[in-house]
N, C-alpha and C positions, 0 to 999 in steps of 0.2 A: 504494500500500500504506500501511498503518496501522502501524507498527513499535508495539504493545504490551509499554512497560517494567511490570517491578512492584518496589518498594521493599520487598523483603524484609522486613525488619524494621517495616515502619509495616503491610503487609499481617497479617505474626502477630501484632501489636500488638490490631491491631482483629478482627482474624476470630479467629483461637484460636491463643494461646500454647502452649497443647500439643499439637499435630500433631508429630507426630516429628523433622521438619525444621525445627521451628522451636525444638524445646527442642537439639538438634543441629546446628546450622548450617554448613555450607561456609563457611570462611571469606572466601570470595569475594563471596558473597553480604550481609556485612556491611558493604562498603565500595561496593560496584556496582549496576546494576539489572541483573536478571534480566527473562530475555523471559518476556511471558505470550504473544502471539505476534502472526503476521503476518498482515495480514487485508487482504484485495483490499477496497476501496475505489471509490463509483460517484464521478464527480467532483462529482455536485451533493449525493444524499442515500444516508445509509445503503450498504449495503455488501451483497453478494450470498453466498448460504450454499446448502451441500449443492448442490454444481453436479455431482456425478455421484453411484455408488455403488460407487467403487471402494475397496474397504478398505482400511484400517492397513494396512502391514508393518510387524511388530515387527521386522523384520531391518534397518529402515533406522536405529534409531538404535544400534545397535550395528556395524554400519557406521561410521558415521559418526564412533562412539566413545562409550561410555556415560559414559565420566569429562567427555566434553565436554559431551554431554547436558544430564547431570545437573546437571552445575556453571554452565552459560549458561541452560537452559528447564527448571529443577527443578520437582516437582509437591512441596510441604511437606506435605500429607497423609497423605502415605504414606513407609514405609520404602523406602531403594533395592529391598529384595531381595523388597519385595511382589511378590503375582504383578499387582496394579493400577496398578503403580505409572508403566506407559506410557498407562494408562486418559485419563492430561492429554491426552498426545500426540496417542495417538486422537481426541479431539473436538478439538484444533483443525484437522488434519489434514481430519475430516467437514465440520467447520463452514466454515473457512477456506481450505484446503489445495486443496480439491477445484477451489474457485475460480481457482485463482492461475494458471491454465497453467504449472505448475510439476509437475518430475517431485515425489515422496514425497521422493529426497534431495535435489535442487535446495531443495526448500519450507525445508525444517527448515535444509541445509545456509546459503540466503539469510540468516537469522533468525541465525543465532552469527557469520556474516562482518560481517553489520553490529553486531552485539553487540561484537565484536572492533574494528571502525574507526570507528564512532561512538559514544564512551566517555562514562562516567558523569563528569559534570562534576566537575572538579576539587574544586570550592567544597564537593562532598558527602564527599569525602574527610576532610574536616577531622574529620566527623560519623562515623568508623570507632570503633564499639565503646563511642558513647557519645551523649546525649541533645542539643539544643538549638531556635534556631530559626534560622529563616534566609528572606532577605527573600523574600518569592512572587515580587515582579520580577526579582529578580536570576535565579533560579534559571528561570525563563521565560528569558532574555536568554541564559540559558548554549546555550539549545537551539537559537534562534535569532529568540526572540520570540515575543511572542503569536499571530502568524500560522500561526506553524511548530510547534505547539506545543499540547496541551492538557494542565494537570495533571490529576492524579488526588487526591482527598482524601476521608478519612471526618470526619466531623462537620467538616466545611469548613477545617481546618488541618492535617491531621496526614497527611503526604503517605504514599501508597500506589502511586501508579507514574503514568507520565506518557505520552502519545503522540505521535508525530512522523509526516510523513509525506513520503514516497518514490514516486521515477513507478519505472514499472514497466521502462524501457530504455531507457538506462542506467540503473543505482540509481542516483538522486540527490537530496538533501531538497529538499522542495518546499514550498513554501505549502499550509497542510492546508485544503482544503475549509470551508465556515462551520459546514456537520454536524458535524464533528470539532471545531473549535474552541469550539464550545456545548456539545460536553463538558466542558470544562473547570470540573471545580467546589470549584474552590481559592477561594474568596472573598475567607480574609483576608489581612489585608497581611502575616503571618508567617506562618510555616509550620513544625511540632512535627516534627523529626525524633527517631525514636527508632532504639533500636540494639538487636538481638537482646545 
């Protein structure tokens, strides 16, 4: 699996400051990464999508818990009480989900257990509620290395979320494939955090 973080605040930075979630933010979201989500993973190239046609249930994240939801794989485009606003869900659920031989709450349930025990690095804390830089190696190193690891950036410094990757049983991080790694398109040697 692919664990997709997103950096909150560097994602509304560059995509749009006013999306509803991003002029309002969970405060949790200011200091952490949020899942964009978990994506089965081939071990040499690319990754495998809409592997059935089983639908959404919108009952599974309310299950599950909508404050948890919301607060771990938030959608910032939309208001909590839209009626779209599990519209994210749905497509990674199609796209990814279908993949994963995972039940609909296994998938999602997966994606907040590791959001929960594989935490946003310390070093990003500092950057709660306010702007700086911070070194592109270090914050690689925090994850487990260039190996383990690809950042995410828009205009090559200004971080927007990052990828790890995990075998499928036991969850365990693993060395991400070289596909994954060639995502990686953080260039420079610092890195512009911003802060909602």
């Amino acid at each position: 699996y692919v664990l997709a973080y997103s950096w909150t605040p560097g994602f509304c930075y560059t995509t749009n400051p006013n999306y509803p979630g991003c002029l309002d933010p969970k405060p949790y979201w200011n200091e952490n990464f949020t899942i964009h989500g978990l994506w089965p993973q081939y071990d040499t190239t690319g990754y495998p999508s809409y592997c059935s046609t089983e639908s959404f249930d919108p009952n599974v994240p309310v299950v599950i818990g909508w404050d948890t939801m919301t607060t771990y794989y938030p959608d910032v485009k939309y208001e909590e009480t839209d009626a779209d606003y599990d519209s994210f869900w749905e497509h990674e659920w199609d796209k990814h989900g279908t993949c994963s031989e995972l039940s609909q709450y296994d998938y999602f349930q997966q994606a907040i257990l590791l959001a929960e025990t594989f935490t946003t690095p310390d070093i990003l804390h500092s950057y709660t509620n306010t702007s700086g830089t911070l070194s592109t190696s270090m914050l690689r190193d925090s994850f487990g290395g260039s190996a383990y690891t690809a950042l995410q950036c828009s205009n090559t410094n200004i971080l927007t979320g990052v990828y790890t990757c995990w075998s499928h049983s036991p969850v365990l991080q693993i060395e991400c494939p070289k596909s994954v790694q060639s995502e990686d398109n953080c260039s420079a040697e610092y890195l512009t955090i911003v802060a909602l």
